[in-house]
C-alpha positions as a printed Julia matrix, in Angstrom:
333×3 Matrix{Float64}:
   4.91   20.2     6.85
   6.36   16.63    7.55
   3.85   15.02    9.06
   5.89   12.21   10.8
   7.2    15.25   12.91
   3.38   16.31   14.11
   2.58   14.29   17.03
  -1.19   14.86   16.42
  -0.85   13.8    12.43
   0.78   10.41   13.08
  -2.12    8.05   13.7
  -3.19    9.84    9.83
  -0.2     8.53    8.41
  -1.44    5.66    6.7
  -5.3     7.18    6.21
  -4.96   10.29    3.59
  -0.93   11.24    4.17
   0.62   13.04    1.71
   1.59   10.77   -0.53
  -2.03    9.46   -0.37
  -3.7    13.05   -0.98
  -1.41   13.48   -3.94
  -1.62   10.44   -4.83
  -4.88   10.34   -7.03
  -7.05    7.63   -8.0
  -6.03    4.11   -9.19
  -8.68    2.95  -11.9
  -9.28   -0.33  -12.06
  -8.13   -0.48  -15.4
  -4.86    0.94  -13.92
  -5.14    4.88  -15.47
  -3.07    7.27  -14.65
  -4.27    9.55  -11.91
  -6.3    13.05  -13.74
  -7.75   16.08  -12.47
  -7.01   17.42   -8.86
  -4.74   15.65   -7.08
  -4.27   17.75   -4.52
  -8.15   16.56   -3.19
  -8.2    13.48   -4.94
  -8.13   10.21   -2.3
  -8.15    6.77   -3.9
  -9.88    3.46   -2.78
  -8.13    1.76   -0.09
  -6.98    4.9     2.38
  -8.71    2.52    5.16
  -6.16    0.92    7.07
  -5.99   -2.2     5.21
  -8.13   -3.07    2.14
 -11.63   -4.64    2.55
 -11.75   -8.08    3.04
  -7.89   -8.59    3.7
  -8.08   -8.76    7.81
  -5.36  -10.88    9.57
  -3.98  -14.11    6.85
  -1.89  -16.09    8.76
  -1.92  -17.99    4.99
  -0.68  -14.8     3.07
   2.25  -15.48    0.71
   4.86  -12.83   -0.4
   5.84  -11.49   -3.75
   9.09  -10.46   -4.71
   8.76   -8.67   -7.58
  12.01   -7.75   -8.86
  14.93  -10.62   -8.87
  17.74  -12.19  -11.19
  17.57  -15.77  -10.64
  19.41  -15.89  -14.03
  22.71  -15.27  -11.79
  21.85  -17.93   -9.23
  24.0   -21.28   -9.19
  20.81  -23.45   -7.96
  17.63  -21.41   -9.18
  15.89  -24.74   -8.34
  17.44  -24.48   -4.29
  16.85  -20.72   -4.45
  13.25  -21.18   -5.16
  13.07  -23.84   -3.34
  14.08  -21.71   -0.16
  11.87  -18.95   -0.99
   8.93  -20.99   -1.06
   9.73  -22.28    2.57
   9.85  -18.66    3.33
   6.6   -18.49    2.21
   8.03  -16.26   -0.98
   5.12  -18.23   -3.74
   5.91  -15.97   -6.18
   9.36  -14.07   -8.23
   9.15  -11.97  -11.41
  12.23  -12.75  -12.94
  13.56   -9.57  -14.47
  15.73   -9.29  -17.68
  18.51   -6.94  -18.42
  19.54   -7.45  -22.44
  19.11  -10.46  -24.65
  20.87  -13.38  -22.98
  19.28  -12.53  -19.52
  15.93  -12.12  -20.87
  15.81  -15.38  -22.53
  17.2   -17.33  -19.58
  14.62  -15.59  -17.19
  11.92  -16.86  -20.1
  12.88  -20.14  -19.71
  13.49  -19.95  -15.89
   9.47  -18.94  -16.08
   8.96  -21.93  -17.78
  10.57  -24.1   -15.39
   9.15  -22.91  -12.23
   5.44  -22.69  -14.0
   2.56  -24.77  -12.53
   2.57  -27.23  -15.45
   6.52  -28.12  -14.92
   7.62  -30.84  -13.26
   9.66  -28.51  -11.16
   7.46  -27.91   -8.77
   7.22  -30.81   -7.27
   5.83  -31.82   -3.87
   8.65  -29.77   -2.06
   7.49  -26.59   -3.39
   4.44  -26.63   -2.21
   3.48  -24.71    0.72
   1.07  -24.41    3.34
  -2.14  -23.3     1.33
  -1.22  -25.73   -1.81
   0.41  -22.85   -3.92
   3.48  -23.79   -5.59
   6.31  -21.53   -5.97
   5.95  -19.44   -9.34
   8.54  -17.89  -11.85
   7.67  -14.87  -14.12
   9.71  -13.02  -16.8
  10.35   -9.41  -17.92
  12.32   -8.63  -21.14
  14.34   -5.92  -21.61
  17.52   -3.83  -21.83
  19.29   -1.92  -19.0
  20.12    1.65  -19.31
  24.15    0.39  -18.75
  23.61   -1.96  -21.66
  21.69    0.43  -24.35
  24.71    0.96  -26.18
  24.29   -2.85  -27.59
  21.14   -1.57  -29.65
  17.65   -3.2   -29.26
  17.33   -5.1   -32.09
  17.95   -8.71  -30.24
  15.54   -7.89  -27.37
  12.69   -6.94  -30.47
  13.95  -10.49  -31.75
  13.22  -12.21  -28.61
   9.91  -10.71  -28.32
   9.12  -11.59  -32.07
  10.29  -14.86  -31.58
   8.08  -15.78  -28.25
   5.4   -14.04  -30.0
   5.06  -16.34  -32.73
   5.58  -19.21  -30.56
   2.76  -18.35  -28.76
   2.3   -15.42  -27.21
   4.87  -13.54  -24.54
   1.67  -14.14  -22.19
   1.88  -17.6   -22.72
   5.73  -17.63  -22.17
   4.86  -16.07  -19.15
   6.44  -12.44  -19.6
   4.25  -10.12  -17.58
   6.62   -6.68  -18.3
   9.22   -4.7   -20.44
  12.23   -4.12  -18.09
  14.14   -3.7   -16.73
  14.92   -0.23  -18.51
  15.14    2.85  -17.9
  17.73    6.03  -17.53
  21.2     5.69  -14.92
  23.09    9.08  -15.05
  25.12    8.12  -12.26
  27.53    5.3   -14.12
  26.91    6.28  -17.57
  27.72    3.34  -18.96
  25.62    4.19  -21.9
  25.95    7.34  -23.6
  22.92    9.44  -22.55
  21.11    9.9   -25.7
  21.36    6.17  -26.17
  20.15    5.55  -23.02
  16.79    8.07  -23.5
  16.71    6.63  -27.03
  16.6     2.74  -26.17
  13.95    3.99  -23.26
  11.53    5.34  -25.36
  11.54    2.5   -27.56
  11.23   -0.33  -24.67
   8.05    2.41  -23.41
   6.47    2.19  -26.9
   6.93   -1.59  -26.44
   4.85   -2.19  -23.24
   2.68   -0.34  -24.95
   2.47   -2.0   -28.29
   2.11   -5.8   -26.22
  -0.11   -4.52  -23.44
   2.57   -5.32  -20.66
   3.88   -3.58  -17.83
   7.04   -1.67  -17.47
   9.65   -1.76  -14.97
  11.54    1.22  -14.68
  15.17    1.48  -13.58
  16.28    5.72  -12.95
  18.7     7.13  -11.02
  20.33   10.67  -10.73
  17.85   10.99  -13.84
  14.15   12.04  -12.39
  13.24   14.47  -14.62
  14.38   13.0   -18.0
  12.32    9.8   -17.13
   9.49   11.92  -16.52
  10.02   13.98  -19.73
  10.46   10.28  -21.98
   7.07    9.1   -19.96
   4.89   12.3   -20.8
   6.17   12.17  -24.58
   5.87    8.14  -25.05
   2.68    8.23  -22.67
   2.83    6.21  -19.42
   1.89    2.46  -19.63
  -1.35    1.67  -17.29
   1.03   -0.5   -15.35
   3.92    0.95  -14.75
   6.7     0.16  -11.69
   9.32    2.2   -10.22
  11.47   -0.6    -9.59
  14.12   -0.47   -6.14
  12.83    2.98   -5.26
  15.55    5.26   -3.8
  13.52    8.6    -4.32
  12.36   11.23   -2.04
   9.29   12.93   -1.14
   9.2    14.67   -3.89
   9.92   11.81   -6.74
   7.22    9.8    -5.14
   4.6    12.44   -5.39
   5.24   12.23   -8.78
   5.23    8.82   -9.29
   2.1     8.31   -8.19
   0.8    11.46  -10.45
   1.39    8.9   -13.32
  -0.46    6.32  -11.54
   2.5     4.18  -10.77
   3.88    1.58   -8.39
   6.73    2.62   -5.96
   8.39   -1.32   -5.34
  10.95   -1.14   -2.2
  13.89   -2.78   -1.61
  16.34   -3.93    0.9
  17.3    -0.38    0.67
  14.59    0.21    3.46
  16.32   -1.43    5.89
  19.73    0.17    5.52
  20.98    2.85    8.48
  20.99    6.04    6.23
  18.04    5.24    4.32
  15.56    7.51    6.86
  13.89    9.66    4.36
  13.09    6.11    1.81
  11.54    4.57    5.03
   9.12    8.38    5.61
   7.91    7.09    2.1
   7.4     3.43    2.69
   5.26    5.0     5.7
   3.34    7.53    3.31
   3.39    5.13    0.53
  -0.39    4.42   -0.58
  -1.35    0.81    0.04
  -2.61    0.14   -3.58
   0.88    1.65   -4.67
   3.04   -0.55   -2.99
   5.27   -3.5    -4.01
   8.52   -5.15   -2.55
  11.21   -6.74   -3.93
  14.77   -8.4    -3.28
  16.84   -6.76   -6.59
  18.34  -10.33   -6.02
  21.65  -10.95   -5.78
  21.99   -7.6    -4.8
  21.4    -5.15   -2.06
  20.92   -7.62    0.55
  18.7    -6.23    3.53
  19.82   -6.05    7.24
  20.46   -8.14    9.29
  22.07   -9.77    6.62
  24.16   -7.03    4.57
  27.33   -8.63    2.99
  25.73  -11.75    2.08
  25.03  -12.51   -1.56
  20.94  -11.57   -1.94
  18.17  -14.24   -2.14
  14.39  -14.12   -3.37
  13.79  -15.48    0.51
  14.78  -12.04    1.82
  11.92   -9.96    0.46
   9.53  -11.49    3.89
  12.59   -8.83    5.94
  11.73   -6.47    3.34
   7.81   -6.76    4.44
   8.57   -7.03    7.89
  10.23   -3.66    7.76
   7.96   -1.84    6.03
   4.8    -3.88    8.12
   6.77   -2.46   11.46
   6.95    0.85    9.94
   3.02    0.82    8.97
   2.24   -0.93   12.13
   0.61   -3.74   10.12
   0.64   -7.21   10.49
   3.1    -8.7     7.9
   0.47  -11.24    6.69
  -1.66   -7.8     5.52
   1.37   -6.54    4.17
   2.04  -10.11    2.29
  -1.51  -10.02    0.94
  -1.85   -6.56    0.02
   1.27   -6.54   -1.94
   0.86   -9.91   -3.4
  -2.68   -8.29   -4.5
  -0.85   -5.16   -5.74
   1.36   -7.43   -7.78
  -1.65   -9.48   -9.55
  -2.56   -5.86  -11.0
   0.92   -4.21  -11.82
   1.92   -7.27  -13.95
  -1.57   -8.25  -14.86
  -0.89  -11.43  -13.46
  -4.05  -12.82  -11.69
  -4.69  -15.18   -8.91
């Protein structure tokens, strides 16, 4: 039964909902969920998590931009911050991206003179930058032998922690443009899964039209602890399983479009402890602002959204997701 359509079951949609009850339990070490799902309930089906309360201070995440295809990064981050955005995980798609969202991490670190003054906000946090690495599914015909380069190279310089890369991804499987023949595509997946694994980083996952094959390449490669289901489009069902593996659902701009009723049942459903947002920057630009090119500022109308739809605050959505994004990407506070 949908329980959104249950008069009686709607003040229990954010305390044990179906998502929640199928959910499972997220370790702190960020296992994936075992045993009975159907009766397991994880930590956190209160309302909002202990200790978070009402944070007229809270600061959003966006998890999931390109800031590599900005103009002004500097005026872009720069905006977000005033937005109260104080932190953006700078996602690569192949090589070129990936190194230019390693060094955009660099710029927009605490130790750069980047952050100046004017990105600072109103509790003293300035405006962060973090990097992914990794090949898109429309790009896994080029081979992965320049992103393993990359990562070679900032390992021996360092450490990708130290060049503040928190994830593998964005990669993934896209059926719908094909771009990359389909074995290539599961091929170059697998590989980038073995390598969160290998360097003890998240992965960001990109699917679409291609559920059950990313499932399949997941339960043969073994899912990563953290593990993100980047610009979630799914349904009811793709969610339950999502959170089977113990991952995070992150929500877009998509949640505020007209026809997107059945992604916004999920957002409702959606565990708190499972939850991120993002901006997919430059793209998929949220309402009221559709047509626009996308910005890291617009994930707080992302949070708004889904705070309406939860009936939360949007501070405790800002906290709780920025919370949820310290664990996903191992990033710490």
């Amino acid at each position: 039964m949908d329980e959104s359509s249950d008069p009686d079951a709607r003040g229990d949609q954010r305390e044990g909902s179906w998502l929640r009850r199928l959910g499972g339990r997220r370790s702190s070490g960020g296992d994936q969920a075992k045993g009975d799902v159907g009766n397991a309930k994880a930590a956190g089906d209160q309302v909002a998590p202990p200790g978070v309360g009402s944070l007229p201070t809270a600061l959003w995440t966006d998890s999931h931009c390109h800031l590599q295809d900005d103009p002004d990064p500097a005026e872009t981050v720069s905006r977000a911050r005033a937005a109260r955005v104080g932190r953006m995980v700078c996602v690569g798609t192949d090589e070129i991206s990936s190194r230019r969202a390693v060094a955009l991490a660099a710029e927009f670190s605490p130790a750069s003179s980047a952050l100046a003054a004017p990105l600072q906000g109103a509790v003293g946090r300035p405006a962060e930058v973090f990097a992914t690495v990794g090949l898109h599914p429309h790009d896994a015909k080029v081979g992965l032998e320049p992103l393993k380069e990359l990562i070679g190279e900032l390992s021996a310089a360092g450490g990708l922690g130290r060049s503040r890369v928190v994830a593998i991804g964005e990669c993934g499987l896209d059926f719908h443009y094909d771009n990359s023949p389909r074995e290539v595509q599961r091929d170059v997946f697998a590989a980038q899964v073995a390598l969160a694994h290998q360097h003890s980083l998240a992965l960001v996952i990109h699917t679409r039209e291609a559920w059950d094959e990313t499932f399949s390449i997941l339960e043969q490669e073994g899912v990563p602890s953290r593990t993100i289901f980047h610009c979630f489009s799914g349904g009811e069902q793709e969610a339950r399983q999502c959170l089977r593996v113990g991952g995070f659902l992150s929500f877009s701009g998509i949640v505020t479009f007209a026809n997107a009723d059945e992604l916004r049942q999920v957002a409702v459903h959606c565990p708190l402890d499972s939850m991120l947002i993002e901006t997919d920057s430059p793209f998929l630009t949220p309402v009221p602002h559709r047509g626009r090119r996308n910005s890291p500022s617009n994930v707080v109308l992302v949070g708004q959204t889904i705070a309406d739809l939860k009936s939360f605050e949007p501070e405790v959505l800002a906290a709780v997701t920025w919370m949820n994004a310290d664990k996903a990407f191992g990033i710490g506070s």
